[in-house]
Backbone as XML, in Angstrom:
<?xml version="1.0"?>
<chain id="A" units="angstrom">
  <residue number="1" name="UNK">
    <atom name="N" x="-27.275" y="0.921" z="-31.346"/>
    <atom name="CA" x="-26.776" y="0.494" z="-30.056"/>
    <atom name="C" x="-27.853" y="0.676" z="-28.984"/>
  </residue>
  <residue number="2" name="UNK">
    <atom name="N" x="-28.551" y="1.723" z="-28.900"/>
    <atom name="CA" x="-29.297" y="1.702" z="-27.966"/>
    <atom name="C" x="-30.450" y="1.084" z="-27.993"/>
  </residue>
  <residue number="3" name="UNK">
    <atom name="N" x="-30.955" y="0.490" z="-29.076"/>
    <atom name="CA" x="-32.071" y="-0.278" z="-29.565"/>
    <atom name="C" x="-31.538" y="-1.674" z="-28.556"/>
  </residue>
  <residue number="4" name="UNK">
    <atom name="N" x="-30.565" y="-1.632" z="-28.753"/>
    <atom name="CA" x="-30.196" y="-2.699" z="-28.225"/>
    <atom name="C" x="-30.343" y="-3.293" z="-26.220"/>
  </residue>
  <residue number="5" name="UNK">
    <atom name="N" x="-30.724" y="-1.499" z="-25.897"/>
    <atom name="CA" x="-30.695" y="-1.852" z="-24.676"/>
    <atom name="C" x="-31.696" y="-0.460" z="-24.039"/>
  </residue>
  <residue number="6" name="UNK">
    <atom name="N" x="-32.891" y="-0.836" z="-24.427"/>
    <atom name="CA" x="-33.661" y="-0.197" z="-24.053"/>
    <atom name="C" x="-33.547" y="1.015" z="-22.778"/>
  </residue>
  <residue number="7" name="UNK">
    <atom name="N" x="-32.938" y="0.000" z="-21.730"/>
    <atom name="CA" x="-32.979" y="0.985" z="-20.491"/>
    <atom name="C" x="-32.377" y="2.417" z="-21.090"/>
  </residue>
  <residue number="8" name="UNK">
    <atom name="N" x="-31.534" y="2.675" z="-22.040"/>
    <atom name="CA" x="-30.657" y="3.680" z="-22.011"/>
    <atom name="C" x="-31.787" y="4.789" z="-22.221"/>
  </residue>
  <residue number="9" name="UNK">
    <atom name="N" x="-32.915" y="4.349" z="-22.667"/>
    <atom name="CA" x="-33.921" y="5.198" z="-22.848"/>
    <atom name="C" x="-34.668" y="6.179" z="-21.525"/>
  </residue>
  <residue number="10" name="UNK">
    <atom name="N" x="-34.424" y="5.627" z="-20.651"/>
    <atom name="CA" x="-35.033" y="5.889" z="-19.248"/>
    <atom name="C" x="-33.252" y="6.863" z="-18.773"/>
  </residue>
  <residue number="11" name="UNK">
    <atom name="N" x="-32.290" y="6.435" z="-18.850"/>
    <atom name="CA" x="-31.422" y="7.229" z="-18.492"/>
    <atom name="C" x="-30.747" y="8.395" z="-19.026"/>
  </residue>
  <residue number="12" name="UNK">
    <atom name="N" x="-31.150" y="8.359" z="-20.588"/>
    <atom name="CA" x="-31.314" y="8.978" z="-21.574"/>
    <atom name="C" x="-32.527" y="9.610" z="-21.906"/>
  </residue>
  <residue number="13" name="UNK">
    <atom name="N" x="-33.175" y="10.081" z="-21.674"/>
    <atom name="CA" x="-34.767" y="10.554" z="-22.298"/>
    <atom name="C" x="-34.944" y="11.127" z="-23.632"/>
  </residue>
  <residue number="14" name="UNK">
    <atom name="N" x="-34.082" y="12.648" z="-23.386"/>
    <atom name="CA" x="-34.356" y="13.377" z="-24.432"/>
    <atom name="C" x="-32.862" y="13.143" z="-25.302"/>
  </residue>
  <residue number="15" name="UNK">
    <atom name="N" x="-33.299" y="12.749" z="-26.602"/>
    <atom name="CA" x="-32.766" y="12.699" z="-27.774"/>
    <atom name="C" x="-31.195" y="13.286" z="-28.079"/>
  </residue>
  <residue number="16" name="UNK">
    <atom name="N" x="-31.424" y="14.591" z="-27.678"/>
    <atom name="CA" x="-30.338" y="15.663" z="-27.888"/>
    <atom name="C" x="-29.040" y="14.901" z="-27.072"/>
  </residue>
  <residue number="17" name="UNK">
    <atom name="N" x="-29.543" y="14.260" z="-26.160"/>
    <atom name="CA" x="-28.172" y="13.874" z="-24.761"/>
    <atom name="C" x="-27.849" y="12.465" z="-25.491"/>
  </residue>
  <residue number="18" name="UNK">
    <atom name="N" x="-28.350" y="11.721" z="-26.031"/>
    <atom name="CA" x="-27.916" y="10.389" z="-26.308"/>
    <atom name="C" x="-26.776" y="10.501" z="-27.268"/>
  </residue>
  <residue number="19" name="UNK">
    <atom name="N" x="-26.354" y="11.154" z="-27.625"/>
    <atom name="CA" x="-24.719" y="11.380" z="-28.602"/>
    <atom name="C" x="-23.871" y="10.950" z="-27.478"/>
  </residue>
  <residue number="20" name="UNK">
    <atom name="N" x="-24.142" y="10.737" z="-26.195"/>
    <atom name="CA" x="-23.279" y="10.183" z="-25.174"/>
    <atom name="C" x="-23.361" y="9.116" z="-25.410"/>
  </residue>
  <residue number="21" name="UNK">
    <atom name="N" x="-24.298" y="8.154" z="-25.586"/>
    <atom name="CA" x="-23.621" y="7.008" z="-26.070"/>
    <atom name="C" x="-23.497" y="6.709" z="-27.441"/>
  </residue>
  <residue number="22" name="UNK">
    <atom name="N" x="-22.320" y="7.173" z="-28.594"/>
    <atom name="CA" x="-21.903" y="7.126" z="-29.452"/>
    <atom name="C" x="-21.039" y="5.931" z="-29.009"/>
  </residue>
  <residue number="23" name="UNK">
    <atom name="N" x="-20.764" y="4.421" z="-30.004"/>
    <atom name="CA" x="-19.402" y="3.689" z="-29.834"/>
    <atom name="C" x="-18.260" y="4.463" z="-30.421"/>
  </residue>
  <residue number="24" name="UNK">
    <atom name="N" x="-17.272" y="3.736" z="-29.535"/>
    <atom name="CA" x="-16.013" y="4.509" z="-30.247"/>
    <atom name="C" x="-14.873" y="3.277" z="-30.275"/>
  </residue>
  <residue number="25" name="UNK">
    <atom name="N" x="-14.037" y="3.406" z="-30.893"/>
    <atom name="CA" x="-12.600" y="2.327" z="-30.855"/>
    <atom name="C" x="-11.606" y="3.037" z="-30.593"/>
  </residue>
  <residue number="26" name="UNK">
    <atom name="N" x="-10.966" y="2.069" z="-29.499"/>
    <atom name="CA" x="-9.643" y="2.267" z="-29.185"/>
    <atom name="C" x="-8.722" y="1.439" z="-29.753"/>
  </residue>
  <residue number="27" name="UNK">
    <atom name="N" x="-7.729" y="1.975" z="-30.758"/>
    <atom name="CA" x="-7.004" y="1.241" z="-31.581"/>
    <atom name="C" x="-5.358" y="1.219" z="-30.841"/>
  </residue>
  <residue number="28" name="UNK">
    <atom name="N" x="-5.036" y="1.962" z="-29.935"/>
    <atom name="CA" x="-3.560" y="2.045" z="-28.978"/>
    <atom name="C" x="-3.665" y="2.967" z="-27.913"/>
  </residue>
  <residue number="29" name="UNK">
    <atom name="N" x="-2.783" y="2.675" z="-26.567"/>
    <atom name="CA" x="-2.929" y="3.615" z="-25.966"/>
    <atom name="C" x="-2.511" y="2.392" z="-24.538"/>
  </residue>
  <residue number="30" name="UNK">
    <atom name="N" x="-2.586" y="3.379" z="-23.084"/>
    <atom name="CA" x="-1.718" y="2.561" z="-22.326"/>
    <atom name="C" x="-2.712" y="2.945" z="-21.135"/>
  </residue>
  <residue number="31" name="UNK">
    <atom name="N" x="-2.329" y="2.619" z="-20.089"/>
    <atom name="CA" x="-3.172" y="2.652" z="-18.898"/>
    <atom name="C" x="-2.610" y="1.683" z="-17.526"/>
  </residue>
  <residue number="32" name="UNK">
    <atom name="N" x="-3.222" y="2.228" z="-16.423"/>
    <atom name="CA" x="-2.759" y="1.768" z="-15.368"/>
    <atom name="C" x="-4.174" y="1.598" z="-14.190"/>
  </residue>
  <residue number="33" name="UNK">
    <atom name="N" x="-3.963" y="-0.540" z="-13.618"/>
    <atom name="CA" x="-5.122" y="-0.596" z="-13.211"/>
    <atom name="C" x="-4.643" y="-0.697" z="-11.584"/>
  </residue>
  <residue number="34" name="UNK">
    <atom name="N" x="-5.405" y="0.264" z="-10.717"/>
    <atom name="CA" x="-4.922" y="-0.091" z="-9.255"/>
    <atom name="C" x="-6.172" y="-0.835" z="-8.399"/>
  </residue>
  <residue number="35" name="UNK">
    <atom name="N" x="-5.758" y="-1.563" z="-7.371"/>
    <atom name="CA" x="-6.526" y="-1.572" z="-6.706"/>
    <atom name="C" x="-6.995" y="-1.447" z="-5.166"/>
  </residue>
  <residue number="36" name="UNK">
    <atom name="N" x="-6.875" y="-0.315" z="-5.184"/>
    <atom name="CA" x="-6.781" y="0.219" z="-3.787"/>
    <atom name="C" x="-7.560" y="-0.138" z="-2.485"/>
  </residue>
  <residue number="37" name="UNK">
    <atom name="N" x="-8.295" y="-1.261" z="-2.828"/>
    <atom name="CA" x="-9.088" y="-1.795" z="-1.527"/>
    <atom name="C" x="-8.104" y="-2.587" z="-0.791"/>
  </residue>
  <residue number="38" name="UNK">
    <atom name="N" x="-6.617" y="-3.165" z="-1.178"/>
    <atom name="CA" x="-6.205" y="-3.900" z="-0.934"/>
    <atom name="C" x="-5.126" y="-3.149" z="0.184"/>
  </residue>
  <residue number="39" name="UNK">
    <atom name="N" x="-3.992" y="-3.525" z="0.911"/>
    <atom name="CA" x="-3.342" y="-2.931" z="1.652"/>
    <atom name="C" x="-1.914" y="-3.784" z="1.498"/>
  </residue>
  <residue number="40" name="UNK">
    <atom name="N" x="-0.669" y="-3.732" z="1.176"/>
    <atom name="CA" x="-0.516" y="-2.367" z="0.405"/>
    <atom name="C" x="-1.244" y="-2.536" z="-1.067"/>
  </residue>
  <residue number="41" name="UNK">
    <atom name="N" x="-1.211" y="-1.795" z="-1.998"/>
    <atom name="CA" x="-2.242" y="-1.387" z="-2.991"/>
    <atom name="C" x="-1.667" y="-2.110" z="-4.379"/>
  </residue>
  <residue number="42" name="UNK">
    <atom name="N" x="-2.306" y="-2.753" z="-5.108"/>
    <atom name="CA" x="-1.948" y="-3.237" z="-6.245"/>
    <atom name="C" x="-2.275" y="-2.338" z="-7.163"/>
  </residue>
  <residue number="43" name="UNK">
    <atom name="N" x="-0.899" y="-2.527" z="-8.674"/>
    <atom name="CA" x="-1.016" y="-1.898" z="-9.264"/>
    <atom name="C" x="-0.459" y="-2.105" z="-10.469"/>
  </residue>
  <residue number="44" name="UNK">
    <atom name="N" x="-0.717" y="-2.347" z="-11.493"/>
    <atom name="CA" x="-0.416" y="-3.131" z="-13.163"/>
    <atom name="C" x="-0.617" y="-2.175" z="-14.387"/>
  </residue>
  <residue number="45" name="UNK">
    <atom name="N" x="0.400" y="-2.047" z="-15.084"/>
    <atom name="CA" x="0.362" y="-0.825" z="-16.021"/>
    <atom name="C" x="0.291" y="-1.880" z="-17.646"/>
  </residue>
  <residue number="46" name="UNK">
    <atom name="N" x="-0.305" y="-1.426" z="-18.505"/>
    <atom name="CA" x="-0.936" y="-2.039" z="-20.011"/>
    <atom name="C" x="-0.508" y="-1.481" z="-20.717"/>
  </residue>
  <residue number="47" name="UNK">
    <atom name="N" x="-0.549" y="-1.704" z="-21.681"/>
    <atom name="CA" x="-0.750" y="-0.916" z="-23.055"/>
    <atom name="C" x="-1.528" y="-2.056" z="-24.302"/>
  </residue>
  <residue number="48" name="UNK">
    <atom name="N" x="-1.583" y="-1.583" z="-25.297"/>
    <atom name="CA" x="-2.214" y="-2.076" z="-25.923"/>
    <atom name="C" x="-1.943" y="-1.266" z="-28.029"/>
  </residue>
  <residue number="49" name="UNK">
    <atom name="N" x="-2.199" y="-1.849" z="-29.051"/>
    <atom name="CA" x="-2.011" y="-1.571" z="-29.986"/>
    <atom name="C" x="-0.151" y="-0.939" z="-30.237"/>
  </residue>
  <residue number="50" name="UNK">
    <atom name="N" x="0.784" y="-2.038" z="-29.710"/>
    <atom name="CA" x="1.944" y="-1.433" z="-29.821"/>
    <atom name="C" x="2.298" y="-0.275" z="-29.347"/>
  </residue>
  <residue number="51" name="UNK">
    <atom name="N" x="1.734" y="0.514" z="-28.516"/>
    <atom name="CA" x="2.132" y="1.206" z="-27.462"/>
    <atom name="C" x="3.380" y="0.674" z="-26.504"/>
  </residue>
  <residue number="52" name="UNK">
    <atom name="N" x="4.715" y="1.294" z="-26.372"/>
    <atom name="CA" x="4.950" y="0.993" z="-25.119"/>
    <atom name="C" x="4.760" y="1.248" z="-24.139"/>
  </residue>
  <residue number="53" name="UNK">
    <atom name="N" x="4.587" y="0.551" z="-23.155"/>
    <atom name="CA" x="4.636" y="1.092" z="-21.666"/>
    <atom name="C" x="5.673" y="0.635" z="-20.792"/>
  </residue>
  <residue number="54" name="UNK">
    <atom name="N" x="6.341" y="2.092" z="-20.892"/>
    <atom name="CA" x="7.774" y="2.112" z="-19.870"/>
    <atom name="C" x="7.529" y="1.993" z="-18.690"/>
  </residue>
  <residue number="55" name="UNK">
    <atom name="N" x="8.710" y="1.824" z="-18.170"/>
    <atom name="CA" x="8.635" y="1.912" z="-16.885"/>
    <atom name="C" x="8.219" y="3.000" z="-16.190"/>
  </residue>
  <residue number="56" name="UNK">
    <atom name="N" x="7.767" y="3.281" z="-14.985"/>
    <atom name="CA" x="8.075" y="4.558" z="-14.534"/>
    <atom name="C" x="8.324" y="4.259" z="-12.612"/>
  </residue>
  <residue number="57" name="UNK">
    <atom name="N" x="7.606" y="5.289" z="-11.864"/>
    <atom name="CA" x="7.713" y="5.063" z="-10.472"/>
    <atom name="C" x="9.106" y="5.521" z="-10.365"/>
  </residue>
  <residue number="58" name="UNK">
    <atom name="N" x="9.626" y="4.847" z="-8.734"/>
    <atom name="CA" x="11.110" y="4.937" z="-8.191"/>
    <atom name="C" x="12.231" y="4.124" z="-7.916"/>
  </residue>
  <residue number="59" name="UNK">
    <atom name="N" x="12.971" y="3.903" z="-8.088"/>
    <atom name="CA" x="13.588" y="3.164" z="-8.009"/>
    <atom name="C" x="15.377" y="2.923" z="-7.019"/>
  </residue>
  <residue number="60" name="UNK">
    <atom name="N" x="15.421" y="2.535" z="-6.577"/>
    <atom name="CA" x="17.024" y="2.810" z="-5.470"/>
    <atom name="C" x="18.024" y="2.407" z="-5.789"/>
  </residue>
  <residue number="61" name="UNK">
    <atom name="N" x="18.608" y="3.121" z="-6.224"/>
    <atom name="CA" x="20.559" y="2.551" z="-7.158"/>
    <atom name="C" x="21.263" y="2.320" z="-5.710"/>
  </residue>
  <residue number="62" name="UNK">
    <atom name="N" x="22.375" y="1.648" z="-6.234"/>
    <atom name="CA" x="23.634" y="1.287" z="-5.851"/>
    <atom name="C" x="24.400" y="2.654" z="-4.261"/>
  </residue>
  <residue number="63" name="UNK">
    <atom name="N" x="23.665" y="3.460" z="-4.965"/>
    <atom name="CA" x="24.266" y="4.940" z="-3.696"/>
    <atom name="C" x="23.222" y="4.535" z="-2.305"/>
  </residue>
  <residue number="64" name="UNK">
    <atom name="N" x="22.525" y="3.842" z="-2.097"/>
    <atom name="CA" x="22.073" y="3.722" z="-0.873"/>
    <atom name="C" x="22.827" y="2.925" z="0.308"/>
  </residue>
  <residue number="65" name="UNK">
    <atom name="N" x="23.107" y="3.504" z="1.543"/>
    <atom name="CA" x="23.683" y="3.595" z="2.582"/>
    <atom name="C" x="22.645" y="2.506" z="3.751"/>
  </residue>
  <residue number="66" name="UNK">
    <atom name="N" x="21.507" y="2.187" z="2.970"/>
    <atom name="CA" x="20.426" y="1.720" z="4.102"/>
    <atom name="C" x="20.645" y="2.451" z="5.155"/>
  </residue>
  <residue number="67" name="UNK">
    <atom name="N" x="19.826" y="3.860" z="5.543"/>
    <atom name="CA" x="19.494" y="4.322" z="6.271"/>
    <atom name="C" x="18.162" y="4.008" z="7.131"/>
  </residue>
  <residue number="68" name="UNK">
    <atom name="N" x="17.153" y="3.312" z="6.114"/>
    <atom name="CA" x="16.044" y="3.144" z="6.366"/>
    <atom name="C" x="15.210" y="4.610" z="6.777"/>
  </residue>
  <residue number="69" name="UNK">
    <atom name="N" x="15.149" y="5.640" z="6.407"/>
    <atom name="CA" x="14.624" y="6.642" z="6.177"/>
    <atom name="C" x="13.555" y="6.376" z="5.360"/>
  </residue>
  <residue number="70" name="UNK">
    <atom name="N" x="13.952" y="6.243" z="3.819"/>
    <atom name="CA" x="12.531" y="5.541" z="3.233"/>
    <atom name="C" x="11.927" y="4.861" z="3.280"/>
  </residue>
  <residue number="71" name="UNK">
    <atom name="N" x="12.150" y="3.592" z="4.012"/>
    <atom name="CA" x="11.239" y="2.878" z="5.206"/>
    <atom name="C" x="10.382" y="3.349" z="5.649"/>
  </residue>
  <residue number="72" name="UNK">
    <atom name="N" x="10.745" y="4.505" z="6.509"/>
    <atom name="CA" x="9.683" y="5.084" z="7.622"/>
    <atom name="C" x="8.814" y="5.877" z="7.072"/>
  </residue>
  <residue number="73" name="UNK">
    <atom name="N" x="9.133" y="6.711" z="5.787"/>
    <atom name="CA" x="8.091" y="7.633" z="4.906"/>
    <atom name="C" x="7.363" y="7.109" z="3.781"/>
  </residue>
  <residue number="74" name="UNK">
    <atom name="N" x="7.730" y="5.381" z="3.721"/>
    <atom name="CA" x="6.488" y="4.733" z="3.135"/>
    <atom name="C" x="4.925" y="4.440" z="3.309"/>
  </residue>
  <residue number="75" name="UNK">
    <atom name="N" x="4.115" y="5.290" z="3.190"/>
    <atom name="CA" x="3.077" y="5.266" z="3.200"/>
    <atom name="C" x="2.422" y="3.548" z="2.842"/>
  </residue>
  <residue number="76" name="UNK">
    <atom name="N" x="3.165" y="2.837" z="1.734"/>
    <atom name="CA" x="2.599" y="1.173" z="1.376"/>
    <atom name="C" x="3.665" y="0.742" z="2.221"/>
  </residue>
  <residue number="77" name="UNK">
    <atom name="N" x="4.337" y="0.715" z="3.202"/>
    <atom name="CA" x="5.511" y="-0.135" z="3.416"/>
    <atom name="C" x="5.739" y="-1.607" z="2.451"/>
  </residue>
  <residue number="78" name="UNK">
    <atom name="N" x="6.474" y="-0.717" z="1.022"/>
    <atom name="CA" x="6.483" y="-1.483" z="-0.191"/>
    <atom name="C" x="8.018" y="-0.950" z="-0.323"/>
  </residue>
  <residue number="79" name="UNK">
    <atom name="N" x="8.885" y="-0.919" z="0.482"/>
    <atom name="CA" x="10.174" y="-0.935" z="0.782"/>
    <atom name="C" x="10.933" y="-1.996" z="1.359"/>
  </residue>
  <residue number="80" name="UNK">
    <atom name="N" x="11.561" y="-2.815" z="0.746"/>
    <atom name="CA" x="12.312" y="-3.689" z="1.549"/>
    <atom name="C" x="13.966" y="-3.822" z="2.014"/>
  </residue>
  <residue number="81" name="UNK">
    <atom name="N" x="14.489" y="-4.277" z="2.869"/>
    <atom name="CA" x="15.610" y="-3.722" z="3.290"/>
    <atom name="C" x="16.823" y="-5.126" z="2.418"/>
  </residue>
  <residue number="82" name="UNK">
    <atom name="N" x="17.941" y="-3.823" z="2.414"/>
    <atom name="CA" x="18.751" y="-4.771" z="1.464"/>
    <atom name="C" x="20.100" y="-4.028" z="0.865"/>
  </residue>
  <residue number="83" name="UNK">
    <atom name="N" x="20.690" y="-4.246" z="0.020"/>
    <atom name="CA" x="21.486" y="-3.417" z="-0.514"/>
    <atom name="C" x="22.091" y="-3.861" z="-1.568"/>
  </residue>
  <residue number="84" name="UNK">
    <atom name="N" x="21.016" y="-2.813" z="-2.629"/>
    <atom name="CA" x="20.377" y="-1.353" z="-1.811"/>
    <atom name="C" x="18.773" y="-2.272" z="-1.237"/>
  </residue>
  <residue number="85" name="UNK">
    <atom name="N" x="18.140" y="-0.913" z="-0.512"/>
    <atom name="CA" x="16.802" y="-1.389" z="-0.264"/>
    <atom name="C" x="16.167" y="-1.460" z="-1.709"/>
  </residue>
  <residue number="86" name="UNK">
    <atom name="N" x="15.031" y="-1.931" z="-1.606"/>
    <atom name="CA" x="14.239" y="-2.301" z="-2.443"/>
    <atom name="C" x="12.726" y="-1.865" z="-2.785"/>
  </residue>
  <residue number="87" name="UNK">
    <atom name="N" x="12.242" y="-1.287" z="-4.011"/>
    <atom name="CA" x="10.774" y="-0.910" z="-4.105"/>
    <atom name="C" x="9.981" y="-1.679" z="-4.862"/>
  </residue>
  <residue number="88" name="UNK">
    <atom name="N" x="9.103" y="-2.434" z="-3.962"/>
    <atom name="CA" x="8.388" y="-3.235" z="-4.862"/>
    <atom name="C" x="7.207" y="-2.185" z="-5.721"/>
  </residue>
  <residue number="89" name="UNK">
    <atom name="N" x="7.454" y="-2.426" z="-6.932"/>
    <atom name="CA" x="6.911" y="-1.441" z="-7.529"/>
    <atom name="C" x="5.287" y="-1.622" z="-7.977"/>
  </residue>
  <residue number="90" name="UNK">
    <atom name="N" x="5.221" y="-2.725" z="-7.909"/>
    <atom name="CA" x="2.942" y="-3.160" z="-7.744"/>
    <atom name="C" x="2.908" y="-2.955" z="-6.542"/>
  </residue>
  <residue number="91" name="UNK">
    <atom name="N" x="2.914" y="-2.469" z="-5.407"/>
    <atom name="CA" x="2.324" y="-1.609" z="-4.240"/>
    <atom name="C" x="3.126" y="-0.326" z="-3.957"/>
  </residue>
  <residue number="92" name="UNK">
    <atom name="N" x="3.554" y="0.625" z="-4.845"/>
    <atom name="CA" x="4.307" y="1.891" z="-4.714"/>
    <atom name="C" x="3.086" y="3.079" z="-5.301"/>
  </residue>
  <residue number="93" name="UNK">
    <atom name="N" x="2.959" y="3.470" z="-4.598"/>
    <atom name="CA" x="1.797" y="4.896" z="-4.945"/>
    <atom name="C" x="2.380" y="5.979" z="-5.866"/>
  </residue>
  <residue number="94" name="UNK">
    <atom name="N" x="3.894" y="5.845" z="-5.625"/>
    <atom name="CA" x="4.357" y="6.676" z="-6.404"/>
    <atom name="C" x="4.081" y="8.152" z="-5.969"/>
  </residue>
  <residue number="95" name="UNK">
    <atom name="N" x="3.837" y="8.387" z="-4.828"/>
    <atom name="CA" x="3.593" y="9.563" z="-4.028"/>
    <atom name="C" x="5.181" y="10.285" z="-4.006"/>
  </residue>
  <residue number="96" name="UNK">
    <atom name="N" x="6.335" y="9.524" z="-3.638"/>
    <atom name="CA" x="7.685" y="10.334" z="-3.866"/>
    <atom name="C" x="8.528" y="10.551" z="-2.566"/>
  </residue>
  <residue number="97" name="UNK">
    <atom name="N" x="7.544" y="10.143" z="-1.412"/>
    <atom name="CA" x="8.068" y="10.384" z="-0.291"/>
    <atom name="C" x="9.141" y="9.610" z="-0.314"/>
  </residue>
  <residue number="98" name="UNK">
    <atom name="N" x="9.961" y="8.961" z="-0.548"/>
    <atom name="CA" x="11.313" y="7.990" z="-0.346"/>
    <atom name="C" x="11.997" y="8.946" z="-1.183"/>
  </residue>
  <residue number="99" name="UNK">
    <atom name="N" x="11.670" y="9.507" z="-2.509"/>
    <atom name="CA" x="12.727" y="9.951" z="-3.363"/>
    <atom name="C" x="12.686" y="11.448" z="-2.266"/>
  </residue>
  <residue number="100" name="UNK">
    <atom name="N" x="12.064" y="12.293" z="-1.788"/>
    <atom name="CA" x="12.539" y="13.577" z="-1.106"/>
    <atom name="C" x="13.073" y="13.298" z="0.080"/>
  </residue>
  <residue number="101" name="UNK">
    <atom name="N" x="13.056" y="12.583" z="0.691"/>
    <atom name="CA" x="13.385" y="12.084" z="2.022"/>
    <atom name="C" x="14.952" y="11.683" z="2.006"/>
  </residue>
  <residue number="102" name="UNK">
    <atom name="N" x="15.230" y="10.826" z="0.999"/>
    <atom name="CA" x="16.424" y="10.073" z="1.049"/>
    <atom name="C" x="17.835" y="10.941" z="1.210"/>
  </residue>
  <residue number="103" name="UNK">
    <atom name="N" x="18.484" y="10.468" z="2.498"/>
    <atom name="CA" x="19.409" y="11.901" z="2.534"/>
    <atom name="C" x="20.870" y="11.370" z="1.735"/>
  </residue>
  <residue number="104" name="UNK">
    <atom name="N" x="20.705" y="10.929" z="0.695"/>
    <atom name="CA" x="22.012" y="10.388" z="-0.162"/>
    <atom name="C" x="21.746" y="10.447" z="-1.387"/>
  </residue>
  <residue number="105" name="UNK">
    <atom name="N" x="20.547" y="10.754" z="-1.821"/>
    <atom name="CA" x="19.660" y="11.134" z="-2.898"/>
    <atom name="C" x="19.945" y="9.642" z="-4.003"/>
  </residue>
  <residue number="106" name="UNK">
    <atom name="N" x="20.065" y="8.619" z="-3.201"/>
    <atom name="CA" x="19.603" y="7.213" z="-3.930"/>
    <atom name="C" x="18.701" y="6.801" z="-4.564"/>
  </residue>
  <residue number="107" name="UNK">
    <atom name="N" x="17.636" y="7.686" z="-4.434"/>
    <atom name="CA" x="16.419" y="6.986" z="-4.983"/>
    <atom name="C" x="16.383" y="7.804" z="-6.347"/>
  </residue>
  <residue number="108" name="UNK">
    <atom name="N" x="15.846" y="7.228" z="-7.448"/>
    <atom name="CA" x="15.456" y="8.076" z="-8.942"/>
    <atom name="C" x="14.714" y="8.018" z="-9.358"/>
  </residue>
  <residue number="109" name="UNK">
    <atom name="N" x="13.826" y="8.954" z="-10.154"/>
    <atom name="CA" x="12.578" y="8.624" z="-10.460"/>
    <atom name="C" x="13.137" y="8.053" z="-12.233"/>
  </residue>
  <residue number="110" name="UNK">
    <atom name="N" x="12.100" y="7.087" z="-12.750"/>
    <atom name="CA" x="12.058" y="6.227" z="-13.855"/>
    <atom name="C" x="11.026" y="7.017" z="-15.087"/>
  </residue>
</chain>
C-alpha cells in the first residue's frame, strides 16, 4: 500500500510508525453523518453489512398540550408547532433540552 503512494514516506519516516497504515475491512457496523456548517444542522444515520440502525433521538407523543416550551429551548429550532408539536429529526442535536424542559413530560427519548 504504501508503495503505492510514496508521500506516506515523508509523513511516515521511520519504519516502526508505518503499522498505522495497515488496510483494514469493515464488514458491518452503523454510523451517523452530520453536517454542522449548515443551520439548523443536518444529520443522516447508516448502517451497513445488515446492521440495523434504529431509530433513536426524541420524539413528542400524543400527551403534548402545545405549550411551546420546547420551542423556546430548541437550540436547532427543529420543532414545529402542531398537535402534538413536531421534531424534525435531520436537524435535532439530540442535546435533550425539549425532553427536560417539557412540563407534561411528552417528549420520549427513542
Amino acid at each position: 500500500m504504501i508503495y503505492n503512494n510514496p508521500y506516506m514516506y515523508e509523513i511516515y519516516p521511520k519504519e516502526k510508525y508505518r503499522s498505522a497504515l495497515t488496510a483494514f475491512c469493515l464488514y458491518e457496523g452503523s454510523g451517523e453523518w452530520f453536517d454542522l456548517s449548515k443551520k439548523p444542522i443536518e444529520r443522516f444515520s447508516f448502517s451497513f453489512g445488515g446492521v440495523f440502525c434504529g431509530k433513536s433521538g426524541y420524539f413528542i407523543t400524543d400527551k403534548c398540550v402545545s405549550c411551546g416550551k420546547c420551542v423556546s429551548c430548541c437550540p436547532q429550532n427543529c420543532i414545529t408547532a402542531g398537535i402534538p408539536y413536531f421534531i424534525e429529526k435531520k436537524n435535532c442535536l439530540r442535546c435533550g433540552n425539549c425532553y427536560e424542559n417539557c412540563p407534561v413530560n411528552a417528549i420520549e427519548k427513542s
